[in-house]
C-alpha beads as a LAMMPS data file, in Angstrom:
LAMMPS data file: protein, C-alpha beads

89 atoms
88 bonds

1 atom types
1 bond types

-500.0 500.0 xlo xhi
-500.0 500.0 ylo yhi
-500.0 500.0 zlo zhi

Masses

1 110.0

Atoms # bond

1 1 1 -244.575 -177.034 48.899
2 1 1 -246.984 -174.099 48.865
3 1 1 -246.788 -170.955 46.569
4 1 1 -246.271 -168.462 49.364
5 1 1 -243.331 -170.917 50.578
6 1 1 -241.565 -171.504 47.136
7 1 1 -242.053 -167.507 46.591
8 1 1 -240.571 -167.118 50.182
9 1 1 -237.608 -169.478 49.313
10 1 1 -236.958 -168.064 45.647
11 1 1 -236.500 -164.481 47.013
12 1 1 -233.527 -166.068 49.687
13 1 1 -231.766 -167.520 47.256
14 1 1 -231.940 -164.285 45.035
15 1 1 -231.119 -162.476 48.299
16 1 1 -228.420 -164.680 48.929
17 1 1 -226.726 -164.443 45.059
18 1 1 -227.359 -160.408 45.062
19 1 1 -225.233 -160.074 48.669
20 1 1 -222.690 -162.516 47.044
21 1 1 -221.789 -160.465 44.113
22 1 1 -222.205 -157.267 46.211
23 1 1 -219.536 -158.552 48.626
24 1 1 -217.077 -159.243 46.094
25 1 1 -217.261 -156.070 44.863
26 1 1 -214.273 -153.742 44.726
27 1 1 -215.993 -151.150 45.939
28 1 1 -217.140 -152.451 48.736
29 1 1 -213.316 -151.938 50.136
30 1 1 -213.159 -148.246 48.931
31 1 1 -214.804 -145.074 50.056
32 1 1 -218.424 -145.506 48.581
33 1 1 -218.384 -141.353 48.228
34 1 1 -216.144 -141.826 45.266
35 1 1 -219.209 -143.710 43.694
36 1 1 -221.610 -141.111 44.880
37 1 1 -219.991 -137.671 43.154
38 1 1 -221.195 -134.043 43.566
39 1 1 -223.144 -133.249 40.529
40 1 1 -220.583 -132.622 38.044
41 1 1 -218.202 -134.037 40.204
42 1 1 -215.281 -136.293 38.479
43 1 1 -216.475 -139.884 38.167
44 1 1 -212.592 -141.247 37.266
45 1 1 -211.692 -143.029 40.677
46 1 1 -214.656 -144.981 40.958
47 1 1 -214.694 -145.598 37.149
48 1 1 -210.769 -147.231 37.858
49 1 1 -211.780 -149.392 40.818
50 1 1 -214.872 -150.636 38.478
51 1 1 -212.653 -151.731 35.547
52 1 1 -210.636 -154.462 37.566
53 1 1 -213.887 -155.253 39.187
54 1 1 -214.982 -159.079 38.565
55 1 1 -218.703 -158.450 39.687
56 1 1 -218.846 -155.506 37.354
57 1 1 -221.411 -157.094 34.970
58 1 1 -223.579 -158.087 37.883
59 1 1 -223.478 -154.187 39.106
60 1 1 -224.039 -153.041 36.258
61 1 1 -227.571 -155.683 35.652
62 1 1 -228.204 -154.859 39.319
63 1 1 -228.114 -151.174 38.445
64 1 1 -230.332 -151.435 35.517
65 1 1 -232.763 -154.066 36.880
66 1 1 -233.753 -151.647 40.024
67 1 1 -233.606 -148.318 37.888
68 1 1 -230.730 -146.850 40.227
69 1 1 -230.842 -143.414 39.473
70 1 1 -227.508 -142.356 41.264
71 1 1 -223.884 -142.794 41.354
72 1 1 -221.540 -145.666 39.111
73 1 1 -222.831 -148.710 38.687
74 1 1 -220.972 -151.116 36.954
75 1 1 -218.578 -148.643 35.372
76 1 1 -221.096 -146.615 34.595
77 1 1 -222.593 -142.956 35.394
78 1 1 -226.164 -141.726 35.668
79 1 1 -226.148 -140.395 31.700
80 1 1 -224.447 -143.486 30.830
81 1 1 -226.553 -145.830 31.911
82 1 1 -229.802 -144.074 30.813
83 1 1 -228.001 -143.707 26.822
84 1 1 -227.304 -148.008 27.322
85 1 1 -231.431 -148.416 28.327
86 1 1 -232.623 -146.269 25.785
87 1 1 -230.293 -147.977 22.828
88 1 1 -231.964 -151.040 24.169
89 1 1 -235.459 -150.193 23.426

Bonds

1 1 1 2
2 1 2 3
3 1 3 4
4 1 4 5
5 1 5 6
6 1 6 7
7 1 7 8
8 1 8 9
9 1 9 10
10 1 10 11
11 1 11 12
12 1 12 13
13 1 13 14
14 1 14 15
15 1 15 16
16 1 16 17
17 1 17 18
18 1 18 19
19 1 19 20
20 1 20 21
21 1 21 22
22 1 22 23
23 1 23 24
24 1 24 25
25 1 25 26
26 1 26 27
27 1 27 28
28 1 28 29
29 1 29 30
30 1 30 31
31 1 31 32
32 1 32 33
33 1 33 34
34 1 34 35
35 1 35 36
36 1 36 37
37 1 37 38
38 1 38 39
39 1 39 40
40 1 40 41
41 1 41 42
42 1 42 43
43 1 43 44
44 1 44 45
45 1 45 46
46 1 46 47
47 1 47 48
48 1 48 49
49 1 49 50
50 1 50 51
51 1 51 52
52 1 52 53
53 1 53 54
54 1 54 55
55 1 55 56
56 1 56 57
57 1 57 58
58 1 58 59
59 1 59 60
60 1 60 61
61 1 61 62
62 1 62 63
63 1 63 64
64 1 64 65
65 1 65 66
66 1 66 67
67 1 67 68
68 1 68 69
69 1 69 70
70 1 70 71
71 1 71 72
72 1 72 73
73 1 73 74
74 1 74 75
75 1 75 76
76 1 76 77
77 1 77 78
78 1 78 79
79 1 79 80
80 1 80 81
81 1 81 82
82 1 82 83
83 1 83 84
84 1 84 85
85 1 85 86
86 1 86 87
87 1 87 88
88 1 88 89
C-alpha cells in the first residue's frame, strides 16, 4: 500500500470514530443554541445535558485538539477550557 493511500485510509477511519462519538452525543438531540450562548449568556442547560453525556471526554479532546474557540465543549465554556490548556503547559 502506498503512503498517499494509507494517509487516505487513516483519515476515514478517524473520520469515521470522530462522527461516531459526535452522534452519540446528547447534544446532538437538543437545541445546539443552548451550546452556542450570547456572550455572557447562561451556560447551565447545556452544561446539564453535558454531565449525563457518555461522549463527554471525547468532546471535550475534540474541543481541545481543534482549538474550538466557541460554545461548551465537553462541559466546558470558552474561559474554561483555555484555564484547563494553560494548567497543562
Amino acid at each position: 500500500m502506498h503512503e498517499r493511500e494509507l494517509m487516505s485510509l487513516l483519515n476515514s477511519v478517524d473520520e469515521v470514530e470522530e462522527a461516531s462519538w459526535q452522534e452519540r452525543a446528547l447534544c446532538a438531540q437538543t437545541d445546539p443554541e443552548a451550546f452556542f450562548p450570547e456572550k455572557g449568556g447562561s451556560t447551565r442547560d447545556a452544561k446539564k445535558v453535558c454531565v449525563g453525556c457518555e461522549v463527554r471526554s471525547e468532546c471535550l479532546e475534540y474541543a481541545l485538539s481543534n482549538d474550538e474557540r466557541f460554545g461548551i465543549w465537553g462541559g466546558l465554556s470558552e474561559r474554561e477550557r483555555r484555564k484547563l490548556k494553560k494548567r497543562a503547559v
